[in-house]
TITI-951479 format. One record per residue (C-alpha): residue number from 1; x, y, z; residue in one letter. Coordinates in Angstrom, 2 decimals, padded with zeros to 5 digits, m for minus. Layout:
<nodes>
- NUM_X_Y_Z_A
...
</nodes>
This chain:
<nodes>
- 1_098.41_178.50_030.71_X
- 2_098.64_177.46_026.81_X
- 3_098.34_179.89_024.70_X
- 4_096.17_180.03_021.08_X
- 5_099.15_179.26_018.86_X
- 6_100.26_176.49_021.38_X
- 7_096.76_174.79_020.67_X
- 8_096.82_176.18_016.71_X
- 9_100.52_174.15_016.48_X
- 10_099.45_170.84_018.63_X
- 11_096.43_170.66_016.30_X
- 12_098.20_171.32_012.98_X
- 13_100.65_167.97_014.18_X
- 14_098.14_166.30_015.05_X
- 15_096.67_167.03_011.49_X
- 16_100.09_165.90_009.66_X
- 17_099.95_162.96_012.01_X
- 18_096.79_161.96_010.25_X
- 19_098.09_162.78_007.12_X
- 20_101.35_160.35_007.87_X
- 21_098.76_157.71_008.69_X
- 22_096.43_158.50_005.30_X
- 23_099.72_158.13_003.10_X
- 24_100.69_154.96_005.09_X
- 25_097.38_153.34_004.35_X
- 26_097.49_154.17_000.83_X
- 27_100.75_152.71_000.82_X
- 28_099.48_149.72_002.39_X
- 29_097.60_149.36_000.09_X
- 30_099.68_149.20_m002.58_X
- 31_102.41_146.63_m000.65_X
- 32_099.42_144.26_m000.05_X
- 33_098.60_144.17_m004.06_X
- 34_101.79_144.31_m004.71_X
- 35_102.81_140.89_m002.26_X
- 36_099.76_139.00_m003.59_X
- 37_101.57_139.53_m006.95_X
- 38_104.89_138.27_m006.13_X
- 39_103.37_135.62_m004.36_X
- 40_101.75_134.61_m007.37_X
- 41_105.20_135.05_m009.27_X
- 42_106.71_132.75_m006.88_X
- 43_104.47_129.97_m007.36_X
- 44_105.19_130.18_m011.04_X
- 45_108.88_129.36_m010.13_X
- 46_110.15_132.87_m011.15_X
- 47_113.36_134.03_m009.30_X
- 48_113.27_136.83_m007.10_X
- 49_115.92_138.79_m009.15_X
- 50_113.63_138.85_m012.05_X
- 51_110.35_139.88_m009.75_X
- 52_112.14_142.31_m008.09_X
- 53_114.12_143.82_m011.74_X
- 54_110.23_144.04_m012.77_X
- 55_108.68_145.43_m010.03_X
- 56_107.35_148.86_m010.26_X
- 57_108.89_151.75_m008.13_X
- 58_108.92_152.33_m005.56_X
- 59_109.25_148.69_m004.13_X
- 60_107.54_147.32_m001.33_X
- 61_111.00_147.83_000.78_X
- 62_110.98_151.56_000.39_X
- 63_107.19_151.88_000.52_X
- 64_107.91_150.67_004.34_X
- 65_110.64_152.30_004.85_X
- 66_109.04_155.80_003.53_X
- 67_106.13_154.72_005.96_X
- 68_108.24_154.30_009.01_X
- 69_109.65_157.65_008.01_X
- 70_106.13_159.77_008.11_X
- 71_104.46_157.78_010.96_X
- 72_108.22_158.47_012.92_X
- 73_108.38_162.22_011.91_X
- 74_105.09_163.28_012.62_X
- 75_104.97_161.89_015.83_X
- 76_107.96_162.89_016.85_X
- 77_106.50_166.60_016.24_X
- 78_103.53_166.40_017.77_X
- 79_105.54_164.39_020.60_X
- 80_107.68_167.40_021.13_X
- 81_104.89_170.27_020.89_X
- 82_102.33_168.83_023.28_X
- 83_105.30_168.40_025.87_X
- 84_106.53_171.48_025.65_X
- 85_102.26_172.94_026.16_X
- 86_101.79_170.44_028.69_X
- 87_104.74_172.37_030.50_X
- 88_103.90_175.36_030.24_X
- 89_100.40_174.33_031.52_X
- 90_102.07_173.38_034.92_X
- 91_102.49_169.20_034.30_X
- 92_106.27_168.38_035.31_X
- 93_108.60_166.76_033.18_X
- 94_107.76_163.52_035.22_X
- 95_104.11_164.28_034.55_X
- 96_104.64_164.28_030.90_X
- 97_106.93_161.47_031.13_X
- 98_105.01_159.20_032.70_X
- 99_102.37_160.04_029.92_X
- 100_104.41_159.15_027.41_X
- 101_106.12_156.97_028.53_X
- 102_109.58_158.44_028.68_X
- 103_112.12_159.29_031.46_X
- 104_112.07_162.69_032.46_X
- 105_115.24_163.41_030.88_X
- 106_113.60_162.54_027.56_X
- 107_111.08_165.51_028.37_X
- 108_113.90_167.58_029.46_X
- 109_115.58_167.21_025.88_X
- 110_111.77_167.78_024.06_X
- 111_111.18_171.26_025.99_X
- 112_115.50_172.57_024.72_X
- 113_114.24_171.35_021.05_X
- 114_112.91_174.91_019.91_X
- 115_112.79_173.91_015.97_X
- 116_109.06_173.04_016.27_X
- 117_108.55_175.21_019.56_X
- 118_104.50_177.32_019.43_X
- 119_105.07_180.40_019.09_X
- 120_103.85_182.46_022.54_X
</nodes>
């Protein structure tokens, strides 16, 4: 059976999840201004070297590529907490894998990874 800080630490990735997906629709936000701008560069003939020289940082290029980042790293947490509760609850690694949609041997490697492991 989970234990209180196995629920406290699923919930608190779950809640940086969110966050990840917050500062990826901010940054959306700011690459779909942003695009409409360069589009409107490019139809005044400028060359990309001299939109991209002027654009503001960070670009649109690292704005997805910090996205990626967030949306990869908090899921990967939460990913590896709520396999290793689901575990403990009495799911098997196929359980879980079929759930997620990984081979058991993913699982397997999840529930050795003790850097984000609840504390019991």
């Amino acid at each position: 059976m989970a234990q209180r800080g196995d629920e406290d630490a699923v919930l608190s990735a779950i809640d940086r999840l969110i966050d990840a997906f917050r500062e990826v629709q901010r940054a959306q936000e700011v690459v779909i201004k942003r695009a409409d701008h360069i589009r409107q560069q490019r139809a005044a003939r400028q060359p990309y070297k001299d939109i991209v020289l002027g654009e503001q940082r960070p670009l649109i290029v690292e704005l997805a590529s910090e996205s990626v980042h967030y949306l990869i790293d908090a899921g990967a947490r939460l990913r590896r907490l709520e396999s290793q509760v689901l575990y403990r609850e009495g799911l098997t690694m196929e359980q879980i894998g079929a759930l997620f949609g990984v081979s058991r041997q993913r699982i397997a490697e999840l529930l050795q990874d003790d850097s984000v492991a609840p504390h019991l």
